[in-house]
C-alpha positions as CSV (number, residue, x, y, z in Angstrom):
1,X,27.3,-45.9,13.2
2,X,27.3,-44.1,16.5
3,X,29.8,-40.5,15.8
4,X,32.7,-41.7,18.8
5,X,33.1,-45.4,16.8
6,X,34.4,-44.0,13.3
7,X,38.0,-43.8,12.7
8,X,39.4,-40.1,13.3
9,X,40.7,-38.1,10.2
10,X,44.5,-38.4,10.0
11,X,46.5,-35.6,8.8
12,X,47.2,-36.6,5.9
13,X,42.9,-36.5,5.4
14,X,42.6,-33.5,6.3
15,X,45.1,-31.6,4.2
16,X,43.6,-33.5,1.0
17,X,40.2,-32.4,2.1
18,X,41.0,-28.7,3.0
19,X,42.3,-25.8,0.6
20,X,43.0,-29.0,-2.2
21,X,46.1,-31.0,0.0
22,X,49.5,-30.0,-0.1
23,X,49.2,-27.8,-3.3
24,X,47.1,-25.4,-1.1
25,X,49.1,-25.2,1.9
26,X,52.3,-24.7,-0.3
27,X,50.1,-21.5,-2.5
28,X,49.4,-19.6,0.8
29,X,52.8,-20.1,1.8
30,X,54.3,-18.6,-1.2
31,X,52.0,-16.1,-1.3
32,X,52.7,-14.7,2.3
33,X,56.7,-15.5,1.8
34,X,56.3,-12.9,-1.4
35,X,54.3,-10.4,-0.1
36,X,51.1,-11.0,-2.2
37,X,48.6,-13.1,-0.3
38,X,44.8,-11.5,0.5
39,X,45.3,-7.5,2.2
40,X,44.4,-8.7,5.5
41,X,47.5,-10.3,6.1
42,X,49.5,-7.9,4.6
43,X,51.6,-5.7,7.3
44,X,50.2,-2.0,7.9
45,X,46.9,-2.8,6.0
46,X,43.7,-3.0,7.0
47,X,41.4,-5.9,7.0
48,X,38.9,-6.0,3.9
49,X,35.4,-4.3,4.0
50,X,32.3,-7.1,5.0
51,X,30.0,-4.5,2.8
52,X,30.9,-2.9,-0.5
53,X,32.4,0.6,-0.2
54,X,30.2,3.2,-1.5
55,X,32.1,6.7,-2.4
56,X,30.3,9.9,-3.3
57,X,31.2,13.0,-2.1
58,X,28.9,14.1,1.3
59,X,30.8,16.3,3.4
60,X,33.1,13.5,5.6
61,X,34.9,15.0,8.9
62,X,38.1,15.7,9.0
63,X,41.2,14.0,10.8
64,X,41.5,17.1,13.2
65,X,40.2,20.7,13.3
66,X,40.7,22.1,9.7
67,X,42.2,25.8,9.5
68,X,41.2,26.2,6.0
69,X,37.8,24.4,4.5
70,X,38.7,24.7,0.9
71,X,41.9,25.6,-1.3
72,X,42.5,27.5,-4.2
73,X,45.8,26.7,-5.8
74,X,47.2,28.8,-9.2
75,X,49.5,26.6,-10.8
76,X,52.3,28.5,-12.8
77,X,53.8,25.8,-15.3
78,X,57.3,26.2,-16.7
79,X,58.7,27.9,-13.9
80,X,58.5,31.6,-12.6
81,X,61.6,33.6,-12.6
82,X,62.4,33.7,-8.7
83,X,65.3,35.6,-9.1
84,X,63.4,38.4,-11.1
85,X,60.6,37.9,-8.6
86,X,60.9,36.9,-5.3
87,X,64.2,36.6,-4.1
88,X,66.8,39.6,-4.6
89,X,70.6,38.7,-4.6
90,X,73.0,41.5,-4.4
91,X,75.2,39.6,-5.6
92,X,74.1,39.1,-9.2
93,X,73.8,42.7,-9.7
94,X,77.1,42.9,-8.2
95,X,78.8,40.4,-10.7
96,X,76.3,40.3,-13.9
97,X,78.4,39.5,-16.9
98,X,81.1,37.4,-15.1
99,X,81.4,33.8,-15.1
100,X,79.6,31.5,-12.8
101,X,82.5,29.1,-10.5
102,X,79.9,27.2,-8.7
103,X,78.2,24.3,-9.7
104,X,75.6,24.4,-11.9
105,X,72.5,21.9,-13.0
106,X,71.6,22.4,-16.7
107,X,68.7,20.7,-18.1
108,X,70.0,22.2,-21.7
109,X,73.6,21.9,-22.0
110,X,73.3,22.6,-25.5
111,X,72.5,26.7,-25.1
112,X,74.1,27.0,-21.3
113,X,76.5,29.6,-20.3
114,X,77.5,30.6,-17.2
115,X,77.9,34.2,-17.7
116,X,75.5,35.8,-14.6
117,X,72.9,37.5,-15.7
118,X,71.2,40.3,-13.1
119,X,67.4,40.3,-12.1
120,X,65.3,41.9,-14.6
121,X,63.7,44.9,-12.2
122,X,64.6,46.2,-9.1
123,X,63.2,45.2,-5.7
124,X,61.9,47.2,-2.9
125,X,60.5,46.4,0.3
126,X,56.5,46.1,0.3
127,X,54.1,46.6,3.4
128,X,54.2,47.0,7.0
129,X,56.4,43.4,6.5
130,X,59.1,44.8,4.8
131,X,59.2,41.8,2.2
132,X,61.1,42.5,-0.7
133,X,59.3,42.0,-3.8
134,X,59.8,42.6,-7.9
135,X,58.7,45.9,-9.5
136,X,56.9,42.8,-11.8
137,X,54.6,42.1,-9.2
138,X,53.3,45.5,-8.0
139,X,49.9,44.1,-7.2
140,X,51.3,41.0,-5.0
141,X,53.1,43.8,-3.0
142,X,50.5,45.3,-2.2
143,X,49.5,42.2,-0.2
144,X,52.6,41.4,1.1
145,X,51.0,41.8,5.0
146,X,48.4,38.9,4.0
147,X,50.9,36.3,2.4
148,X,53.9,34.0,3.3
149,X,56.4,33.9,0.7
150,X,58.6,30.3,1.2
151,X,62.2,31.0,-0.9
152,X,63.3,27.7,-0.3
153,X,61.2,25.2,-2.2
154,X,62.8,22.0,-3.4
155,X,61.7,18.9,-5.1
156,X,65.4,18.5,-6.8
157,X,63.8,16.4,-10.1
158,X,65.0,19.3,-12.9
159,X,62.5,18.9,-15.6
160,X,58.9,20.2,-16.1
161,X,57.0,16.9,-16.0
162,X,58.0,15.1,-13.3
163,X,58.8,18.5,-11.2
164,X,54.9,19.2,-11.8
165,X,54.1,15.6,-10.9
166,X,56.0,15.7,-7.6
167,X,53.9,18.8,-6.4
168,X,50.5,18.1,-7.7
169,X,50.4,14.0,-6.7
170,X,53.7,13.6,-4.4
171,X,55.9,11.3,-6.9
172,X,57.5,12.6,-10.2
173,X,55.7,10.2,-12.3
174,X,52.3,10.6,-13.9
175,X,49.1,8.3,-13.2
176,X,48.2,8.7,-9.6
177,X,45.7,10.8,-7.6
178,X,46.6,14.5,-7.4
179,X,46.1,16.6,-4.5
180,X,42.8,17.8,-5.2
181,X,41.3,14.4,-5.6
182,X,42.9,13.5,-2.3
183,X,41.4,16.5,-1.1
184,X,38.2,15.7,-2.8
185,X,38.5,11.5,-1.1
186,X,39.1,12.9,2.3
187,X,36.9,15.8,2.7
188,X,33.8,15.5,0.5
189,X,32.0,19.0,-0.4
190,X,29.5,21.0,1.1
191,X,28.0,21.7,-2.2
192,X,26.2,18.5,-3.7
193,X,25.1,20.9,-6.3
194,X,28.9,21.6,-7.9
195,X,31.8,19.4,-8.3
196,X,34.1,19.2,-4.9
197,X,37.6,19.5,-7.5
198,X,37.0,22.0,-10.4
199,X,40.1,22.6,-12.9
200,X,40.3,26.3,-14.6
201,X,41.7,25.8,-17.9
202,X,43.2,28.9,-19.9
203,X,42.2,30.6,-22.8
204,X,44.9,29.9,-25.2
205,X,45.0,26.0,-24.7
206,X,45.2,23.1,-22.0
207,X,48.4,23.1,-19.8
208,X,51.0,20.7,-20.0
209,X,50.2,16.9,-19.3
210,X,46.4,18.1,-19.6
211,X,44.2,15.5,-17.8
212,X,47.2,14.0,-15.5
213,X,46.9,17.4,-13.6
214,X,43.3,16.3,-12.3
215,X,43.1,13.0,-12.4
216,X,42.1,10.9,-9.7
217,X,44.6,8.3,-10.4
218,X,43.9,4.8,-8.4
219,X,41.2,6.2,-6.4
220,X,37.5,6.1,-7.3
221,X,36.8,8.2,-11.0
222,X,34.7,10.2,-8.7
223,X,37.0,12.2,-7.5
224,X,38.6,13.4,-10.1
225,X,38.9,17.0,-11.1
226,X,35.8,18.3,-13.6
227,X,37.2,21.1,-16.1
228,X,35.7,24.5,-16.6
229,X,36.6,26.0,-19.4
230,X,37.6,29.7,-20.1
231,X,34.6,30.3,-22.2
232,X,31.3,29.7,-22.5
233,X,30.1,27.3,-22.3
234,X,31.9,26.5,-19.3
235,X,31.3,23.0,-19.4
236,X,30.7,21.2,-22.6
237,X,27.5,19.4,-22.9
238,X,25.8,20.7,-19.3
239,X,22.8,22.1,-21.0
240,X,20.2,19.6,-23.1
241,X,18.5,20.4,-26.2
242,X,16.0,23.1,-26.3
243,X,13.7,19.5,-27.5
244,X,15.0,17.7,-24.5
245,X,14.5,20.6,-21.9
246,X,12.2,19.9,-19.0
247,X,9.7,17.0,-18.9
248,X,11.7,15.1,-21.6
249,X,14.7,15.8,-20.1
250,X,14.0,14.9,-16.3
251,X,11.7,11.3,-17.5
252,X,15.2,10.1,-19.5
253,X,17.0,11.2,-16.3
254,X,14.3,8.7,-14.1
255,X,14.9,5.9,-16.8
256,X,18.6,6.3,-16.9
257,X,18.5,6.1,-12.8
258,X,16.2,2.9,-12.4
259,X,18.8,1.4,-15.1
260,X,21.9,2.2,-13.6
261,X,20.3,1.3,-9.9
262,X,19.6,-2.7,-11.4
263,X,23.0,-2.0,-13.0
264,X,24.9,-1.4,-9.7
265,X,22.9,-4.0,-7.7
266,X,24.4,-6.8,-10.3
267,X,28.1,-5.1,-9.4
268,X,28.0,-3.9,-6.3
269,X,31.5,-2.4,-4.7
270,X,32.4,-1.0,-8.3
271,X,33.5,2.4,-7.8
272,X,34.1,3.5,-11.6
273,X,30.3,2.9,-11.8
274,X,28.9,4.5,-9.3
275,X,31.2,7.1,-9.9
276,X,29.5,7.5,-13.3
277,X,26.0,7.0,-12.2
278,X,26.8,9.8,-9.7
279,X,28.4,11.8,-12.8
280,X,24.7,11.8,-14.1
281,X,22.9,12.8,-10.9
282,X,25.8,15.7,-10.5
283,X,25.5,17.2,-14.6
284,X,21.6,17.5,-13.6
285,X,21.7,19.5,-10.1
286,X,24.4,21.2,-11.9
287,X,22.6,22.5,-14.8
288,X,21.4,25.5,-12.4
289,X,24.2,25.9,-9.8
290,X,26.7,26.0,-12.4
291,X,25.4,28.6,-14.1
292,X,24.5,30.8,-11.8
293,X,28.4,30.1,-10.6
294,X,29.8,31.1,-13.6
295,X,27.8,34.0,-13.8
296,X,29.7,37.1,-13.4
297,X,26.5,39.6,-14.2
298,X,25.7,40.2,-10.5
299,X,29.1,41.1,-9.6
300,X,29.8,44.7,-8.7
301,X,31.6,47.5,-11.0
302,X,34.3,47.7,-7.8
303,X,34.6,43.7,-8.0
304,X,35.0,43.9,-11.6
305,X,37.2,46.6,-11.5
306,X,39.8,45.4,-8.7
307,X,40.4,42.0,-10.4
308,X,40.7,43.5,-14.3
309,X,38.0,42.2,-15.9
310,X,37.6,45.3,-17.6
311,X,41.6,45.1,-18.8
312,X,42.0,42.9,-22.0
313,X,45.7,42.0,-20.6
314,X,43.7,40.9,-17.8
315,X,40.4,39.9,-18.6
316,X,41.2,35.8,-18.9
317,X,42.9,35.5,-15.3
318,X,40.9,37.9,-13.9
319,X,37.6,35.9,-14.6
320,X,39.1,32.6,-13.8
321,X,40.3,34.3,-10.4
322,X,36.7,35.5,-9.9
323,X,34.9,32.3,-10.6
324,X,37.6,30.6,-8.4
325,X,36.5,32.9,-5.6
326,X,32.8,32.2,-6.5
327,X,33.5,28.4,-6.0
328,X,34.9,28.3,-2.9
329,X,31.8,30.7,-1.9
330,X,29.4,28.1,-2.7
331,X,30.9,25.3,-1.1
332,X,33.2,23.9,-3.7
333,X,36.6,22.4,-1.7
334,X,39.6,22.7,-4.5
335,X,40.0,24.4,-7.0
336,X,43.0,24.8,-9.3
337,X,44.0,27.5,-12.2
338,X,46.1,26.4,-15.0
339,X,47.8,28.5,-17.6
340,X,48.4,27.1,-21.3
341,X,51.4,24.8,-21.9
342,X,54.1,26.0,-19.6
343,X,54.0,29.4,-21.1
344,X,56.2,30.3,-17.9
345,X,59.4,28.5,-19.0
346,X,61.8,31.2,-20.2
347,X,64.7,29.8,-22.0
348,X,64.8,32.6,-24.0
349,X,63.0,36.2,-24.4
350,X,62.8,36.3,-20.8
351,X,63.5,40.5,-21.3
352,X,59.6,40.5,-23.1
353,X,57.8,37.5,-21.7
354,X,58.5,37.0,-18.4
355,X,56.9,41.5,-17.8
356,X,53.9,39.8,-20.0
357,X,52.6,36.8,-18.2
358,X,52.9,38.9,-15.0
359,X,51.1,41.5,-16.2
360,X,48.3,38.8,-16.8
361,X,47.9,37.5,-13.2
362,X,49.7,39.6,-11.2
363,X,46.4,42.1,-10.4
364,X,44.0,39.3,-10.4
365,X,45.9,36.8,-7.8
366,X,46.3,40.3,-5.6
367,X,42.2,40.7,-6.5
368,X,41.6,37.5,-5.0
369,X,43.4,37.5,-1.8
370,X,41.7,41.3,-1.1
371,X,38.1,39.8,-2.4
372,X,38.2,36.9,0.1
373,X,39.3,39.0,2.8
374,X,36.9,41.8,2.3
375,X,34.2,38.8,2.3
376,X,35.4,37.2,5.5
377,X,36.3,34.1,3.5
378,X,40.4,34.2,3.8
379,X,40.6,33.1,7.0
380,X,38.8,29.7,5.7
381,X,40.1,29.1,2.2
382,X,43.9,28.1,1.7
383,X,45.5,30.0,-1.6
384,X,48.3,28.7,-3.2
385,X,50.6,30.3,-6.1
386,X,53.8,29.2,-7.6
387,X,55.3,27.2,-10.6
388,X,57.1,23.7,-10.5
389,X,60.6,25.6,-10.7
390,X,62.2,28.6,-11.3
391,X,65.3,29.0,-13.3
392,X,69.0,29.6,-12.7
393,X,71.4,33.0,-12.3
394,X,73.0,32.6,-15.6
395,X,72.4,33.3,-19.6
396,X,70.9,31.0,-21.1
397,X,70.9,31.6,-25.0
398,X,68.9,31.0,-28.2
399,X,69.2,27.7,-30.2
400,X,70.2,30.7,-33.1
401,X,72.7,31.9,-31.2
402,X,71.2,35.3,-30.8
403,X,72.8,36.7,-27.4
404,X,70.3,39.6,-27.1
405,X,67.0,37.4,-27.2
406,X,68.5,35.5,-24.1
407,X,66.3,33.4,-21.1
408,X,67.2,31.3,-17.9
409,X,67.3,27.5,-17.6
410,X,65.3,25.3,-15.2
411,X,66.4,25.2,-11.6
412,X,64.2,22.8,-8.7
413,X,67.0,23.4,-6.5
414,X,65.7,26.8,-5.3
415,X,62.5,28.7,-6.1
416,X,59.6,30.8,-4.7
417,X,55.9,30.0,-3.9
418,X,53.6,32.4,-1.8
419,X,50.6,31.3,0.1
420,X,48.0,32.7,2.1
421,X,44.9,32.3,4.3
422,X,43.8,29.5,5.8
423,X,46.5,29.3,9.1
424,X,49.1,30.5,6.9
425,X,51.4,33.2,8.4
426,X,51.0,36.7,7.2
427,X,53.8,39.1,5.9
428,X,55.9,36.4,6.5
429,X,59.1,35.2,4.9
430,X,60.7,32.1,4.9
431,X,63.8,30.0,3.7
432,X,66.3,31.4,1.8
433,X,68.7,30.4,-1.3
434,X,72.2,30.7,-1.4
435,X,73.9,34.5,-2.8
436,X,72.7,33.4,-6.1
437,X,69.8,32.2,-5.8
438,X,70.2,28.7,-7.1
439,X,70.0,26.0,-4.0
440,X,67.8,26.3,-1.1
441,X,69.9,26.4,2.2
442,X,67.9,27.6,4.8
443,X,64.7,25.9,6.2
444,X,63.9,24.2,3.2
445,X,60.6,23.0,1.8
446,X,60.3,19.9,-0.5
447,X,57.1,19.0,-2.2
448,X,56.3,16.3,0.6
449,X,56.6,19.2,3.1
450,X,54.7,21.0,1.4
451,X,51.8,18.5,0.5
452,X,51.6,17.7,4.3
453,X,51.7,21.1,5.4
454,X,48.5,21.3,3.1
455,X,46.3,18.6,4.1
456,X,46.9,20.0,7.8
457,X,45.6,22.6,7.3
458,X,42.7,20.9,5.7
459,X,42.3,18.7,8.9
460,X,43.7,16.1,7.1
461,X,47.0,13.9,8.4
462,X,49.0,12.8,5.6
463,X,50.0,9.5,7.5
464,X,46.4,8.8,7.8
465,X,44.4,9.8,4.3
466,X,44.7,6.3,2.4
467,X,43.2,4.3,0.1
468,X,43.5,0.7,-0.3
469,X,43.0,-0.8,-3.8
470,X,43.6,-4.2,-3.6
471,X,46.5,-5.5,-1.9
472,X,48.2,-2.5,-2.2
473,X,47.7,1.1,0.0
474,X,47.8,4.5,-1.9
475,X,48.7,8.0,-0.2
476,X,49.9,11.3,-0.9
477,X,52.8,11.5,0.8
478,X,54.5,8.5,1.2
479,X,57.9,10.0,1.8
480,X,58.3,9.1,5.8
481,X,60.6,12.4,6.3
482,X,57.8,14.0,5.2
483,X,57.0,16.7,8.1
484,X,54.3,19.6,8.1
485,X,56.4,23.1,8.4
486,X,55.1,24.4,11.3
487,X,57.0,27.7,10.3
488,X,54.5,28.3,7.7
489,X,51.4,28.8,10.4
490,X,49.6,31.3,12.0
């Protein structure tokens, strides 16, 4: 029968031929009306790839010119002191031993006071800056001309976890991407020899949270942070067996290659496996880079010297500080230190162990900042160093009772961070706390702020770095008041 002579399809034909009638038609509808049909129709996101996504981590260009082309961030948890630190207030020398009339936020009621309790050590102006600093810290004042010291960070969520949460992945909850595996997404490394995210771990134990500090959350596993430990070796299960080294060792690597290759071609587009299969290739380049990384032998007597590796009291940070530096050096784009636990949360013996853990870093962060200086590599690699809090202007006491062995609780409200290099400002102060140092006031920083003020200087735009994994979009910094603190750069 000639094509013009049959009957036309009514409507009703084609709906029970197309997308299965009625039942179809009503399913899409729903699925818009709720928010959950396919990511191309969802607002803001983009259409899905035609290809599979491969991820690896090749050197990828940034969103704008970077000022900085790596980062090196020491992570302080449990909350350095600012008060005994980085901020002097007249005032609580003024009034120590009288009662506190303002309002206070306790995170243990139970052993609070409010009797004021005075900084620890005197302060005294440091460089041609004139920044006041701690007698603590008489290392970091002797780089007070290359730093920016921000007095007014904030994230306002008054507990360790989610305080460290909110300024390592943007949100004060656990299981998403931190900042170094953004960094990590976004940037790639120049090294395919080393990982692009390396996490320092200390001596006496992980830090709190462990993994969650370097994981890579919903993005590809690839990104994630790889651990170094603090001895050797550095990382478990690099080397093969003496049986295995060489020719053994390199045919089981071809085998494992053409398997994982017929592997991946069955499921292309998943990113947890050729996240592992790029694992493999990574552990065998770095079986050499590594180390020769980690391998402090060639460094001078001076190097040595300036960071303390020759100090016991130093020794740990001191090597982690060097290896850091030695990262960065060879191409590696983030890397974070990490003390045990929270070892800087002082709710009591403050007097004893707040002196102690700054005699531990305080020469080898200073070591660092002169190292990459003297080497020309300052200008180029972003430092970061601060805590997730620091603590409040009154007594806090033992569970015992025993006044004399007394601390300071947890404040987010108000606390210190210094950074430098990388288009930061040097001998530069900014913000400022209120006479007591418990509430930000002045030109303050949150952790969005201070996450976008990052990537920036990265060459990365926090509106822009995202990652879709299904229907739904991942970033950073989702908070839309979010704004980089111009104040902060060079």
């Amino acid at each position: 029968m000639p094509i013009m002579t049959q009957p036309l399809c009514s409507r009703r034909h084609l709906l029970e031929m197309s997308a299965f009638g009625l039942g179809g038609v009503a399913a899409s509808w729903l699925l818009g009306r709720d928010g959950l049909s396919a990511a191309e129709t969802a607002p803001g996101l983009a259409k899905p790839d035609l290809e599979p996504t491969q991820f690896d981590l090749s050197p990828k260009s940034p969103h704008h010119p970077p000022k900085a082309t790596a980062m090196i961030s020491m992570f302080m948890i449990g909350g350095p002191s600012q008060i005994d630190l980085f901020d002097p207030k007249p005032e609580l020398w003024k009034r120590a031993g009288q009662a506190f009339t303002g309002d206070l936020k306790f995170d243990n009621a139970a052993q609070a006071s409010r009797q004021i309790l005075a900084p620890l050590a005197d302060f005294h102006p440091r460089g041609e800056c004139g920044m006041e600093l701690s007698d603590l810290v008489p290392h970091l004042g002797g780089i007070a001309d290359d730093i920016t010291l921000i007095r007014s960070m904030h994230t306002g969520v008054n507990n360790h976890v989610p305080s460290m949460f909110a300024l390592n992945n943007g949100v004060g909850v656990g299981g998403r991407a931190t900042l170094g595996a953004w960094v990590a997404s976004g940037l790639g490394t120049e090294s395919q020899d080393l990982p692009a995210y390396v996490a320092l771990t200390h001596r006496s134990g992980m830090p709190l949270m462990g993994g969650d500090n370097w994981t890579s959350g919903g993005l590809p596993s690839i990104y994630q942070g790889t651990v170094v430990r603090p001895t050797h070796p550095r990382i478990l299960n690099l080397d093969p067996p003496a049986h295995l080294a060489g020719a053994p060792q390199r045919a089981q690597l071809d085998l494992i290659a053409q398997i994982n290759e017929r592997h991946r071609e069955r499921f292309p587009g998943e990113s947890d496996l050729a996240a592992r299969i790029a694992g493999y290739e990574l552990a065998a380049k770095m079986q050499l880079a590594a180390t020769e990384a980690f391998d402090l032998s060639g460094e001078s007597a001076e190097t040595l010297e300036m960071y303390g590796v020759d100090n016991p009291r130093t020794k740990h940070y001191a090597e982690s500080c060097l290896i850091a530096r030695r990262l960065v050096e060879r191409g590696v784009r983030f890397v974070q230190l990490f003390n045990n636990g929270q070892s800087w949360d002082h709710h009591e013996s403050i007097a004893t162990a707040l002196p102690a853990r700054c005699e531990e870093i305080d020469q080898p962060a200073a070591a660092l900042i002169k190292d990459l200086k003297r080497l020309g590599l300052l200008d180029t690699t972003l430092v970061h160093w601060g805590g997730e809090m620091g603590r409040l202007p009154v007594v806090q006491v033992r569970a015992d009772g025993s006044a004399e062995k007394f601390g300071r609780d947890h404040n987010t409200f108000g606390f210190s961070q210094w950074m430098a290099g990388g288009g930061i400002k040097a001998g530069h102060v900014h913000g400022q706390t209120d006479d007591f140092g418990h509430h930000a006031v002045e030109d303050i920083v949150t952790h969005h702020d201070y996450l976008a003020t990052v990537l920036h200087l990265l060459g990365l735009d926090h509106r822009k770095l995202k990652f879709r994994a299904g229907t739904s979009e991942l970033s950073l910094v989702e908070n839309e008041s979010a704004r980089i603190v111009e104040e902060l750069l060079a």
